[in-house]
C-alpha angles and dihedrals in degrees: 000000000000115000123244082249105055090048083048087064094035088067092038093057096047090050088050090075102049100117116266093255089062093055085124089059095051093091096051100043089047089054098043082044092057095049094046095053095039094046077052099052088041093062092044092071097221121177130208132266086240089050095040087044087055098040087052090050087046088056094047091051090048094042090054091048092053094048080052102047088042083046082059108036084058090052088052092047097054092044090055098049119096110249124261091040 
């Protein structure tokens, strides 16, 4: 998910382009900015790059078992079978 940081210059950036006679408001619009985008990214139930890299290992280690256990199955299967079947 987006770092604290870059939300941080999200909002920075948004409130960068408040016109110059609003400069009192540039506090308060950069930190409504940065609540508004972090309450966003918070319902779009993002994961990290860290989470999404081991869940893709998880399922390449899973996929591989299953190609082995069905490898197997079928073994077991043709050993079980009568000859000449």
């Amino acid at each position: 998910m987006t770092g604290r940081q870059d939300i941080d210059q999200i909002a920075l950036r948004l409130a960068s382009l408040v016109p110059p006679g609003m400069v009192d408001a540039h506090t308060d619009l950069r930190a409504n900015f940065r609540d508004i985008l972090a309450q966003g990214l918070r319902h779009l139930e993002l994961v990290t790059r860290e989470e999404f890299d081991v869940q893709t290992q998880v399922l390449a280690r899973t996929r591989a078992r299953v190609e082995e256990l069905e490898t197997r199955v079928a073994e077991l299967e043709a050993a079980m079978s009568p000859p000449g079947t």
